[in-house]
MITOR-613227 format. One record per residue (C-alpha): residue in one letter; x, y negated, z. Coordinates in steps of 0.1 Angstrom, whole numbers, plus 5000, padded with zeros to 4 digits. Layout:
# residues N
("a",(X,Y,Z));
...
***
This chain:
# residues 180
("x",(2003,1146,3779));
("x",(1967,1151,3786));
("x",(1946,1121,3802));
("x",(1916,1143,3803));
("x",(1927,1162,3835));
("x",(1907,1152,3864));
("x",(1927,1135,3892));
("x",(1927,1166,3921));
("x",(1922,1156,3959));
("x",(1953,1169,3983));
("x",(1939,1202,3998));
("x",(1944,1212,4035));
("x",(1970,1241,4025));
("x",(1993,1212,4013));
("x",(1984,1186,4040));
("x",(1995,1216,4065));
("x",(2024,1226,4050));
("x",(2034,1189,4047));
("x",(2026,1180,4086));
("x",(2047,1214,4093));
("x",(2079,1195,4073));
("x",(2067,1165,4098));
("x",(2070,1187,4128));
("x",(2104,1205,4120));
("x",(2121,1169,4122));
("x",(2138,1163,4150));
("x",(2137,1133,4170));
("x",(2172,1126,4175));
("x",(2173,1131,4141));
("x",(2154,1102,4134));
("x",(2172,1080,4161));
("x",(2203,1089,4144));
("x",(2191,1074,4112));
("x",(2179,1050,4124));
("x",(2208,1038,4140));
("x",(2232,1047,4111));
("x",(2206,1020,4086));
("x",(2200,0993,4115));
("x",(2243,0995,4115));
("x",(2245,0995,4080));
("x",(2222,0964,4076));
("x",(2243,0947,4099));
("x",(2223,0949,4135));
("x",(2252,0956,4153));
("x",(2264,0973,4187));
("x",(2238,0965,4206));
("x",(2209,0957,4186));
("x",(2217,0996,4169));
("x",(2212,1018,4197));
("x",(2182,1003,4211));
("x",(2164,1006,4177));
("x",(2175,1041,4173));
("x",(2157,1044,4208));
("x",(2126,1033,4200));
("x",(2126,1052,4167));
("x",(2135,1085,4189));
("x",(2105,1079,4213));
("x",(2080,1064,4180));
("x",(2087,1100,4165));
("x",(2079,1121,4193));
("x",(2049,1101,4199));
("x",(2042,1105,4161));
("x",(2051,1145,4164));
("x",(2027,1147,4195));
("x",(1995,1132,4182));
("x",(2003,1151,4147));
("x",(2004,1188,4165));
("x",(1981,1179,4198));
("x",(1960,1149,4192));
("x",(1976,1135,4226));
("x",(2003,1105,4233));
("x",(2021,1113,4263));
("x",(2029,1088,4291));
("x",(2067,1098,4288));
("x",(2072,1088,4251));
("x",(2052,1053,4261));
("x",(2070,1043,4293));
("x",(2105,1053,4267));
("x",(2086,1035,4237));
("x",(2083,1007,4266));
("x",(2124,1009,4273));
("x",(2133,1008,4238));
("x",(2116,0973,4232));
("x",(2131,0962,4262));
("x",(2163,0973,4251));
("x",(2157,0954,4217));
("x",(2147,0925,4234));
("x",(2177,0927,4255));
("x",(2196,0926,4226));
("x",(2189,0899,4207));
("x",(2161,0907,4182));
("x",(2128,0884,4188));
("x",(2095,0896,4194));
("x",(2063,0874,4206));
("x",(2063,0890,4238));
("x",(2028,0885,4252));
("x",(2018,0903,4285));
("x",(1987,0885,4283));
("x",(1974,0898,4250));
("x",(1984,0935,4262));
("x",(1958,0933,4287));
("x",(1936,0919,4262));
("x",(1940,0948,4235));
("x",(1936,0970,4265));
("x",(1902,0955,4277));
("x",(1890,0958,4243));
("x",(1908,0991,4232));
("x",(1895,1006,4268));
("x",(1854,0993,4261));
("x",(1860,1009,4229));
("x",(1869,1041,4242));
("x",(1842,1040,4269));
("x",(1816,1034,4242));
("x",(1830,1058,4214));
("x",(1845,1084,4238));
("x",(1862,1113,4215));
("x",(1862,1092,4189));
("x",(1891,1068,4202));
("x",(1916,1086,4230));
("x",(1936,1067,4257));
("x",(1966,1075,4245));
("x",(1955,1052,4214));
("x",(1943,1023,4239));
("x",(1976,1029,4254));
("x",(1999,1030,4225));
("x",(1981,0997,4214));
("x",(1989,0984,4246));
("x",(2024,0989,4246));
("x",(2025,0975,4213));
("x",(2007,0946,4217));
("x",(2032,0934,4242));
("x",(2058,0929,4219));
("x",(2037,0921,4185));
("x",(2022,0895,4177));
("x",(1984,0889,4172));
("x",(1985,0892,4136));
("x",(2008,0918,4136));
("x",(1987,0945,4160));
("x",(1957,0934,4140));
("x",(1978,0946,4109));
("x",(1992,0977,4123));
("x",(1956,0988,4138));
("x",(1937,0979,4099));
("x",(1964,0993,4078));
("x",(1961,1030,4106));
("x",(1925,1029,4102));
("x",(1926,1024,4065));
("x",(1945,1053,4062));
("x",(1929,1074,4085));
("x",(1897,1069,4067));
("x",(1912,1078,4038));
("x",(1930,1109,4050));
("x",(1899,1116,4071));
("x",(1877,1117,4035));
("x",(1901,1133,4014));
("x",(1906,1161,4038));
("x",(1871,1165,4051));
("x",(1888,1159,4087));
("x",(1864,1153,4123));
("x",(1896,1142,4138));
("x",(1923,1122,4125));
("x",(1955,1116,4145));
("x",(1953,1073,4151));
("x",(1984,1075,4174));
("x",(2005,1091,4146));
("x",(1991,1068,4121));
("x",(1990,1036,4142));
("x",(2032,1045,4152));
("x",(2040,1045,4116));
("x",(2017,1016,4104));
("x",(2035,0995,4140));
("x",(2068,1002,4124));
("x",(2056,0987,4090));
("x",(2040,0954,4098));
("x",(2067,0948,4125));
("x",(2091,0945,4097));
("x",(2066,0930,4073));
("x",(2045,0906,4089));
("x",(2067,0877,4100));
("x",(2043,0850,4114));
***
């Protein structure tokens, strides 16, 4: 084993044929897992399906913003039903209406100021989200999306990096992790 070789940077042909993996999954594929672990881990009947709906709508939001750079209004008013549907069921989120509208106030002078760099569909995806996280655990979700972002961004010389995507996936993490 040689320690001389020079650590190599991911190149675009294997970031594309990676996000093209990421776009053959199918949605109900992922709600299906989803569903299946959250059953397995002992969420039960109705806890089960309604997390297997918001993972079908967090991956066709995550599918969009990968291929198109866009977060469609559909797959937030279903990301919207799912967390209701959660809520209904039992599992607790900090449900805040009142710091949604303030992530949006500040997620829509962001976009007016940076416009192209930060798209509504972000400012709405945060919005959503920020309903049913808590402060801590948007704040989380939105640092550990642009983290990455800039580093994908640098690595693969990107202009454009796909936030929504990122921010889905990073949502999903520090919901789970972040418990205060």
């Amino acid at each position: 084993m040689s320690f001389n070789k020079p650590v190599t940077k991911m190149n675009k042909t294997k970031a594309k044929k990676i996000k093209k993996k990421l776009l053959n999954i199918k949605p109900y594929y992922i709600a299906g897992m989803a569903m299946v672990i959250s059953a397995l881990m002992g969420a039960g009947m109705l806890r089960s399906p309604a997390i297997a709906l918001v993972a079908y709508f967090s991956w066709e939001i995550f599918k969009d913003d990968l291929e198109n750079y866009r977060v469609l209004h559909l797959n937030l008013v279903g990301l919207l039903a799912g967390f209701v549907a959660m809520a209904f069921a039992g599992i607790h989120f900090d449900i805040s209406i009142f710091r949604s509208i303030i992530f949006f106030f500040i997620g829509w002078g962001m976009f007016q100021l940076f416009e192209g760099d930060i798209g509504g569909g972000d400012v709405r995806l945060v919005t959503v989200l920020a309903i049913f996280m808590n402060t801590v655990q948007i704040l989380s979700a939105i640092s550990l999306a642009a983290a990455v972002g800039m580093l994908i961004g640098s690595n693969l010389k990107l202009k454009r990096v796909p936030f929504g995507a990122l921010l889905i996936v990073s949502a999903w993490l520090t919901f789970w992790i972040v418990r205060f």
